[in-house]
C-alpha positions in Angstrom: 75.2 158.9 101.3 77.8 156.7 100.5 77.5 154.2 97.5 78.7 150.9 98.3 78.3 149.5 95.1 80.6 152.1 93.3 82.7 151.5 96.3 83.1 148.1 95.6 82.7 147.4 91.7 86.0 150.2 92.0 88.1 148.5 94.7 88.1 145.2 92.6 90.6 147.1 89.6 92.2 150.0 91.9 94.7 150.0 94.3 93.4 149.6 98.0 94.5 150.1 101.3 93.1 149.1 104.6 94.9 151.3 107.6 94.3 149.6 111.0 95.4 152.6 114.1 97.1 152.7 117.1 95.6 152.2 120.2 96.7 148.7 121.9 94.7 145.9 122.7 91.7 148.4 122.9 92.3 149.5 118.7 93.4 145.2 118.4 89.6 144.4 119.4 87.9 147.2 117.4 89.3 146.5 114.4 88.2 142.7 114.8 84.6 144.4 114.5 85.4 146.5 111.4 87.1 143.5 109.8 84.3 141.3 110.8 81.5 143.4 108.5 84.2 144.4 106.1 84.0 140.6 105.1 80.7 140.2 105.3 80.4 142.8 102.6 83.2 141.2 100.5 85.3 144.1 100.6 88.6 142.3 102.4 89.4 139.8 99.6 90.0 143.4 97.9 92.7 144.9 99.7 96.2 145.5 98.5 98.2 146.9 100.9 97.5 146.2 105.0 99.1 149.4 106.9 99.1 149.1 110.3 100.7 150.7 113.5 100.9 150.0 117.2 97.6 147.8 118.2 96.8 147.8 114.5 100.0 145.7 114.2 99.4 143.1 116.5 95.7 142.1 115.1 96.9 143.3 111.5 99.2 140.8 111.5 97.4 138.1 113.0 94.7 138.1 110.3 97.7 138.7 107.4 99.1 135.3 108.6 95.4 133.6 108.5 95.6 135.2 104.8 99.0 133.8 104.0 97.7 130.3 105.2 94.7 130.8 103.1 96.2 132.0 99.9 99.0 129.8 100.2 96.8 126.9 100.7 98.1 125.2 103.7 94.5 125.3 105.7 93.7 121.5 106.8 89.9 122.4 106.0 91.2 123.4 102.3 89.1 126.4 102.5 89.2 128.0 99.0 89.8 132.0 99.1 86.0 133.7 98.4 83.8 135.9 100.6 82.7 132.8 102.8 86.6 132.3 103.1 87.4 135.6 104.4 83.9 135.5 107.2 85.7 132.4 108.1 89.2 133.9 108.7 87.3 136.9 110.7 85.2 134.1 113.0 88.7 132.2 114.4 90.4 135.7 115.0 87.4 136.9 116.9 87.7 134.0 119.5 91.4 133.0 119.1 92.8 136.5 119.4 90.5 136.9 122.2 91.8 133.9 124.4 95.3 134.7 123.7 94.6 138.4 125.0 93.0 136.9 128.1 96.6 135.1 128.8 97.7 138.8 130.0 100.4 139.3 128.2 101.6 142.3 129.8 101.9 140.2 133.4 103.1 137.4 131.3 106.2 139.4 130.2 107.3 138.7 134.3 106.4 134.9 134.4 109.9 133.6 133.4 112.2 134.0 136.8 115.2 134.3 133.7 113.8 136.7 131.8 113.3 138.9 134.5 116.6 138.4 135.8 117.9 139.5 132.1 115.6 142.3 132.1 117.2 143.5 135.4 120.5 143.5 133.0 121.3 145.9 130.2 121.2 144.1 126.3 117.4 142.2 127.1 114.7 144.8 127.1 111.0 144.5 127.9 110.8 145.2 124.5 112.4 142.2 123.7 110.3 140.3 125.8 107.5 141.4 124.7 108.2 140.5 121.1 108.6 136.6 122.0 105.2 137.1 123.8 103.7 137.7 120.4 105.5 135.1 118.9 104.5 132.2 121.7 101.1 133.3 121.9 99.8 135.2 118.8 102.0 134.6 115.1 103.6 130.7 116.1 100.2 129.1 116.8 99.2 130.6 113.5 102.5 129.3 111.4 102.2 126.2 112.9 106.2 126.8 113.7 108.4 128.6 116.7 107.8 131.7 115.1 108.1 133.9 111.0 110.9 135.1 110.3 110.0 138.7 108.4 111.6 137.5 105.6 109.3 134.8 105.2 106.3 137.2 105.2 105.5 137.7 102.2 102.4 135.3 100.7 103.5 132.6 98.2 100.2 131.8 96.4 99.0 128.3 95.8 97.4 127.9 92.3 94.1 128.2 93.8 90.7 128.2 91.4 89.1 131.4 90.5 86.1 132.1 92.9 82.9 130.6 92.2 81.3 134.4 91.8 84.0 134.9 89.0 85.6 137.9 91.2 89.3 137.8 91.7 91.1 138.0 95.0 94.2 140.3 95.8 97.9 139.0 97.1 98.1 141.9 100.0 101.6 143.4 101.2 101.7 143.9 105.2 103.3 147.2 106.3 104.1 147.3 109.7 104.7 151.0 110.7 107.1 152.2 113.6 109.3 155.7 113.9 113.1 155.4 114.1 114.1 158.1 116.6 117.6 158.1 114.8 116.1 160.6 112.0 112.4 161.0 112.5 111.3 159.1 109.7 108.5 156.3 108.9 110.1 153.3 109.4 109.0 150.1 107.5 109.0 146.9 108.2 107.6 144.4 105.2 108.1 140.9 103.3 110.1 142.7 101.4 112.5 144.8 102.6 113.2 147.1 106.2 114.1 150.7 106.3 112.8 154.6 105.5 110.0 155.9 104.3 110.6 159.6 103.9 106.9 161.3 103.0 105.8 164.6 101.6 105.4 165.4 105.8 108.9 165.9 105.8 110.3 169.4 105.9 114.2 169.3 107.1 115.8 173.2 107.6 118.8 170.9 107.3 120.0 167.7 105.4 118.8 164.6 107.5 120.1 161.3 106.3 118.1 158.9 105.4 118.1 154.8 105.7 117.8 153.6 102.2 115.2 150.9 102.5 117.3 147.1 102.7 115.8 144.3 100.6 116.1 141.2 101.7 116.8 139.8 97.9 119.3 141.9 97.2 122.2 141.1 95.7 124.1 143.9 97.4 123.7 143.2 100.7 127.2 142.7 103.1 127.4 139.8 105.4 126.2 141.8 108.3 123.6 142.9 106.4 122.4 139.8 105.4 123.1 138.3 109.3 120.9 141.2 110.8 118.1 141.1 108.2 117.5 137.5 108.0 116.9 137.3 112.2 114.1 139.7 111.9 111.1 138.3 113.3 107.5 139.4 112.9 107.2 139.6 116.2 110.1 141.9 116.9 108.9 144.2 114.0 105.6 144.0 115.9 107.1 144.8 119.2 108.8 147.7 117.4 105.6 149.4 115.9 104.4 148.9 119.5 106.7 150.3 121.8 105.4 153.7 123.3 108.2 155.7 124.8 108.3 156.0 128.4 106.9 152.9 128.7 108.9 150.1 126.6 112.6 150.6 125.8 112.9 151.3 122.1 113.9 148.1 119.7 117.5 148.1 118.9 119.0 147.0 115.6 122.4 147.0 114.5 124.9 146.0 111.7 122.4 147.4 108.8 124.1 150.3 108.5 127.1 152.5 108.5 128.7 155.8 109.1 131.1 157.5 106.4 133.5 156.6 108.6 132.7 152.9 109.1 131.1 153.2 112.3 127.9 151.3 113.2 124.3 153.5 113.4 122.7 152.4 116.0 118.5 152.5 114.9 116.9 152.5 117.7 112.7 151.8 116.4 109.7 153.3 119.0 106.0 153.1 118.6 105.0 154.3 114.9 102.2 156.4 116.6 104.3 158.6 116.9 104.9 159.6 113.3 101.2 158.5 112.2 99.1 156.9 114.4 96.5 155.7 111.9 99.0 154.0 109.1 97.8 156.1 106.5 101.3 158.1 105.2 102.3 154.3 104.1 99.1 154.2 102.0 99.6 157.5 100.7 103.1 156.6 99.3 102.1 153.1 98.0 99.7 155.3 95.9 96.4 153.3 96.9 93.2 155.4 94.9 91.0 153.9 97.5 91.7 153.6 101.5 89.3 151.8 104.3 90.4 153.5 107.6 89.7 151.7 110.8 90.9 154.5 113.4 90.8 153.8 117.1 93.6 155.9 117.8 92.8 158.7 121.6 91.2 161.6 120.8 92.0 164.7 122.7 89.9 165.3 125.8 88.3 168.3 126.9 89.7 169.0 130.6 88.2 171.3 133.1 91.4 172.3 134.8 94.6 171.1 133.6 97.5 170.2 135.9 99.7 172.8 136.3 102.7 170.5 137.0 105.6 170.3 134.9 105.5 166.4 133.9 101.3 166.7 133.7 101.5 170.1 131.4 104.5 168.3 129.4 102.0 165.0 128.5 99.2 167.4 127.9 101.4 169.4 125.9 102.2 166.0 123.8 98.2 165.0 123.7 97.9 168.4 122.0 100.7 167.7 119.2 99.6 164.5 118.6 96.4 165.9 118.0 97.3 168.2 115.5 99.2 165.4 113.3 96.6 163.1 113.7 94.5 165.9 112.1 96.7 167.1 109.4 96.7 164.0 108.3 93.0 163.1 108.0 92.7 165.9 106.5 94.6 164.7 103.2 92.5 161.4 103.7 89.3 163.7 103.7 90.7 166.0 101.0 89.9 163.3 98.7 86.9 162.5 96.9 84.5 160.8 99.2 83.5 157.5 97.4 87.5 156.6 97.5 87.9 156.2 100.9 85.8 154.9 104.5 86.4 155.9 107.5 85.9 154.8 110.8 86.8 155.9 114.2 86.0 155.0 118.0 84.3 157.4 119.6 81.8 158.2 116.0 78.2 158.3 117.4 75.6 155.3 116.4 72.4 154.8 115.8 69.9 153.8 118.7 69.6 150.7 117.1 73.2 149.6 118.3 73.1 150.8 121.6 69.3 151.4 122.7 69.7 153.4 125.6 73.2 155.0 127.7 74.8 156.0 124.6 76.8 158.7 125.3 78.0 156.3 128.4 78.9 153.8 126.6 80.6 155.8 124.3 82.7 157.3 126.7 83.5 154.2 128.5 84.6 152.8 125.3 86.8 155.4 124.3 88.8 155.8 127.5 89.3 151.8 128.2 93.1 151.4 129.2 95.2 150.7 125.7 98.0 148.5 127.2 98.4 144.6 126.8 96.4 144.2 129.7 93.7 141.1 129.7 90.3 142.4 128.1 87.3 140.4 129.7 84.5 139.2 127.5 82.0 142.2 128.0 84.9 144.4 127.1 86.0 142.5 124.0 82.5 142.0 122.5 81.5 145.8 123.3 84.5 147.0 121.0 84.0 144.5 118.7 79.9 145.2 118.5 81.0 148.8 118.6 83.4 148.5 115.3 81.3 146.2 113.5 77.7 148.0 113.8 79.8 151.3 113.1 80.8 150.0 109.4 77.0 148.4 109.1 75.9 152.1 109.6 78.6 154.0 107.9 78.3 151.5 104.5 74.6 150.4 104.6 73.9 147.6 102.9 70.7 145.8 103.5 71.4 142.6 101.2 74.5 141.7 103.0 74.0 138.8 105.0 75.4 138.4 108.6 77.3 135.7 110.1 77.2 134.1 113.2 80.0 136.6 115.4 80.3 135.4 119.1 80.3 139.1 119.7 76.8 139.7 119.0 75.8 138.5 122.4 76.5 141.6 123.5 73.1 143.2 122.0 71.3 140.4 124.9 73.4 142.5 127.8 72.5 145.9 126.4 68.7 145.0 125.6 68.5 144.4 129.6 68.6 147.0 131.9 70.1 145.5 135.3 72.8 144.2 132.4 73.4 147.4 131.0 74.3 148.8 133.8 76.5 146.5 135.5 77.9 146.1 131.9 78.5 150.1 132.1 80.1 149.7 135.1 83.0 146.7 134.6 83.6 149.4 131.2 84.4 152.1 133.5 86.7 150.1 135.3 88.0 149.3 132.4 90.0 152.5 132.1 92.0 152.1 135.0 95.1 149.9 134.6 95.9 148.5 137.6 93.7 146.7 140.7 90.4 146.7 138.4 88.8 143.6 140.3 89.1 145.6 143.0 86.6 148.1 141.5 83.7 146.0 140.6 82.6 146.2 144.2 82.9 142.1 144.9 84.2 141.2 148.1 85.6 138.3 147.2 88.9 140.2 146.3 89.4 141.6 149.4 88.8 138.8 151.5 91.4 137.1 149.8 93.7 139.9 150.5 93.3 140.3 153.9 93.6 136.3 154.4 97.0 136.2 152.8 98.3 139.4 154.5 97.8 138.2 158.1 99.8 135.3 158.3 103.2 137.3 156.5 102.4 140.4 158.6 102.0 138.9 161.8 105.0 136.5 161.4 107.3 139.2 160.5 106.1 141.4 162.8 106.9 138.4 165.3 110.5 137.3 164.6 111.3 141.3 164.3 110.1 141.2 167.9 112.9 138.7 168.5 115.9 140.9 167.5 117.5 144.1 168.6 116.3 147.5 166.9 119.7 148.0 165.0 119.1 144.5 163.4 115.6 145.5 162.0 117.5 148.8 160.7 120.4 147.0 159.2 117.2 144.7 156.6 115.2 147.7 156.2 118.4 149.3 154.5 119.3 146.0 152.8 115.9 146.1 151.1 116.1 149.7 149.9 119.0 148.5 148.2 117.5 145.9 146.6 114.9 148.3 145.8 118.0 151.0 144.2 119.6 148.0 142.4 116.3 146.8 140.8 115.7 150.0 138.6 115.7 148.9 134.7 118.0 150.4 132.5 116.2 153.4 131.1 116.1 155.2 135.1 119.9 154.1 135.1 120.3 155.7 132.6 119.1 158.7 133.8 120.9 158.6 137.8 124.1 157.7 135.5 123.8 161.3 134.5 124.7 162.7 138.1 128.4 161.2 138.5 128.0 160.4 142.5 124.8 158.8 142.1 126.8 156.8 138.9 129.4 155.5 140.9 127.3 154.9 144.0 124.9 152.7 141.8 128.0 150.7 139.8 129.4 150.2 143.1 126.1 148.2 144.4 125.7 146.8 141.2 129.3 144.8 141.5 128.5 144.3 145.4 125.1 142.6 144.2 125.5 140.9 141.3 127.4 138.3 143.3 125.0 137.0 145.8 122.9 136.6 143.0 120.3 139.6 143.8 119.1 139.6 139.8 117.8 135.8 140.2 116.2 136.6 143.5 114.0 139.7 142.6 113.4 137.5 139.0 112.1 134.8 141.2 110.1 137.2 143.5 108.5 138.9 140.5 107.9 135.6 139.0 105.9 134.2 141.9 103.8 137.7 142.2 102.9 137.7 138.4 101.9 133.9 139.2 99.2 135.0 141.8 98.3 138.0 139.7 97.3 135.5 136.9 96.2 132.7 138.8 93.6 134.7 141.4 92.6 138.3 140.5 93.2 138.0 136.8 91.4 135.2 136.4 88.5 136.7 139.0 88.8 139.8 136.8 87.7 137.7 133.7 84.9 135.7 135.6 83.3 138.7 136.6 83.8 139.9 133.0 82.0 137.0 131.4 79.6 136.5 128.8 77.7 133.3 128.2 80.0 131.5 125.5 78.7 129.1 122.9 80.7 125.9 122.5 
């Protein structure tokens, strides 16, 4: 069994890491759960170095910005750092990362009738966007600013007393992980500096350059250099360790370094998954003798019959790879004597004291909700968040640890009930689909609403098309398809500027477009649908989702 006072008597003079995963919003809200106990049993003031990756990132720094303000002493309440301190820090995540989440940031991104007409443009990226999301909504309500820039990360502490229990607290380092597709490599992004992290994991047949890591104190930094570096934001390096390929465009950053020849390298950053999805290479290399590992990172599925189509068999095939690096790497984590590390991951079986009855459902619900930046509803927030924390209660049992008062909890009322239960099982099964949920919790309020603001366009189009000659209805039907051809983002034009014709053809509709303003109109079109999104079925979405919330 694992001894938690050895654990933590050693932690207080080693080196210690905590590793948050991969896994969006879904990992974000686990780890609240695993933090949430790991306070309670005073292990968080301990920490050295914060790791994170994808999801990981966006909670990991979150609560490394409520440490900063702690530490550095800036909290109006004047909260002194201790164990209370840190439950504290835990409790206004828990419901402040929550309601930002429930502002849907991933509609969000399509609010702004400019941005989208930018994103229609090449040099603005969804990526881009998506990194002043964080900012607005997540890191600049924390800072109490606009926004951090990353070279302002790193914690300045206040000369703060020594704990009343005599134990010390740590000054902890955030690494925010991402994987720059120029060489391969671990890419870094800290307080201190940005670049490479090249690990024992690499094996090159041939010489691959490396980017020397760029501190931002350095005395030999260029101008450009120094220009680039000091526009970092947080929430760009978060947006970075985010961005899965396929789906977001990766993050772009220039004038850090150069060729032989003089030339500018291009480093073009995607999600860090996809070197290590769990954050714990950067631990390894930091030398921490002791690790915490919240892991909530997709496990490979079994499946019956797999897809023999190319694209399906290429994404399985990928499933499979990251499978086996995900494993190699646990297995140096495991590799090393047990009381130096803990380990947690979603999907680990619990007790029937956490979930009394429908385990294996629940567990399976939980571990295939969607991962994107979708909104999470309050049953599927406090079910990950029960799920981490009661995992860490059973993994590091400690019966003298006292429990706080988590909003989460609630939960254990709605899986105690039956008829709760199983309505609860059901809005988690919707939960892994990531578009039109509301429409699969069987409420017909959704679809009346629908069909009510269907017949009035339908009928008045179909009624002025009545109007008009049958060439005339051709002539908009084509004018739409080529709104539709011009509306593609830059990543597909990319790929039709491969085939020359199609190339021409679509710079030619481009210059015809650009104009008569098309870019403004379908940012204003996309503007007004996100608008209903958020204002009816995302906000039905999170009523039906509701749990009863104490002021």
């Amino acid at each position: 069994m694992f001894d938690l006072t050895a654990f933590h008597a050693a932690i207080q003079h080693s080196k210690t890491g905590l590793a948050l995963s991969g896994g969006g919003l879904r990992a974000s809200l686990f780890h609240i759960g695993v933090l949430g106990r790991l306070a309670e049993l005073d292990l968080l003031r301990h920490v050295d170095i914060i790791s994170t990756v994808s999801g990981g990132s966006i909670i990991g720094a979150y609560y490394y910005l409520k440490i900063k303000e702690l530490l550095e002493g800036r909290r109006p309440d004047q909260l002194q750092p201790c164990k209370a301190a840190y439950i504290r820090l835990v409790q206004e995540v828990e419901i402040d990362f929550l309601q930002a989440v429930q502002q849907n940031m991933r509609m969000r991104a399509f609010l702004d009738r400019r941005k989208n007409a930018r994103m229609f443009r090449e040099g603005y990226s969804p990526t881009d966007r998506m990194a002043e999301l964080y900012t607005e909504y997540l890191y600049a309500p924390v800072q109490g600013a606009t926004g951090i820039f990353l070279k302002d990360l790193l914690i300045k502490p206040a000369t703060l007393p020594v704990p009343a229990d005599g134990i010390p607290y740590k000054i902890p380092t955030l690494i925010l992980n991402a994987t720059a597709l120029n060489t391969g490599n671990l890419w870094q992004f800290t307080g201190a500096f940005v670049g490479e992290e090249v690990s024992s994991y690499k094996r090159h047949s041939i010489q691959m350059p490396v980017m020397p890591k760029l501190y931002f104190d350095s005395p030999e930094l260029m101008s450009p250099q120094q220009f680039s570096l000091h526009l970092l934001t947080l929430g760009e390096a978060v947006a970075a360790s985010c961005c899965v390929p396929g789906l977001f465009e990766p993050l772009c950053l220039s004038g850090l370094y150069k060729t032989e020849a003089g030339e500018d390298i291009i480093i073009r950053l995607v999600d860090g998954g996809v070197f290590d999805n769990q954050g714990l290479v950067s631990l390894f290399a930091e030398g921490c003798t002791h690790i915490i590992c919240s892991d909530a990172s997709d496990l490979l599925k079994h499946v019956r019959d797999p897809s023999t189509r190319l694209i399906n068999a290429a994404i399985r095939a990928n499933e499979i790879m990251m499978d086996r690096i995900r494993n190699k790497i646990l297995d140096d984590l495991f590799a090393r004597p047990s009381e130096t590390y803990a380990f947690f991951h979603l999907g680990a079986t619990v007790s029937q004291q956490t979930f009394p009855d429908d385990a294996p459902q629940l567990l399976y619900a939980l571990s295939h909700i969607r991962t994107d930046l979708d909104s999470f509803t309050d049953q599927e927030a406090y079910t990950l968040m029960y799920y981490g924390y009661r995992l860490v209660s059973e993994k590091l049992q400690s019966p003298a640890a006292a429990r706080a008062d988590w909003r989460f909890l609630q939960i254990q009322d709605v899986l105690r009930d039956e008829p709760q239960r199983q309505v609860l099982l059901r809005h988690l099964g919707v939960g892994s689909k990531q578009l039109f949920k509301v429409f699969f919790l069987r409420k017909p309020l959704p679809y009346t609403i629908v069909i009510a603001a269907l017949l009035v366009p339908v009928g008045t189009v179909v009624f002025v098309l009545s109007l008009f000659p049958w060439w005339v209805s051709g002539l908009l039907a084509l004018g739409l398809l080529s709104i539709v051809a011009y509306s593609q983002n830059a990543r597909i034009n990319q790929y039709i500027d491969r085939v020359e014709r199609l190339r021409r053809a679509r710079r030619r509709l481009a210059r015809a477009m650009t104009p008569l303003g098309i870019p403004t109109l379908l940012g204003s079109i996309g503007a007004v649908v996100t608008w209903v999104h958020l204002s009816i079925f995302d906000r039905l979405f999170l009523r039906y989702g509701r749990v009863g919330r104490r002021s």
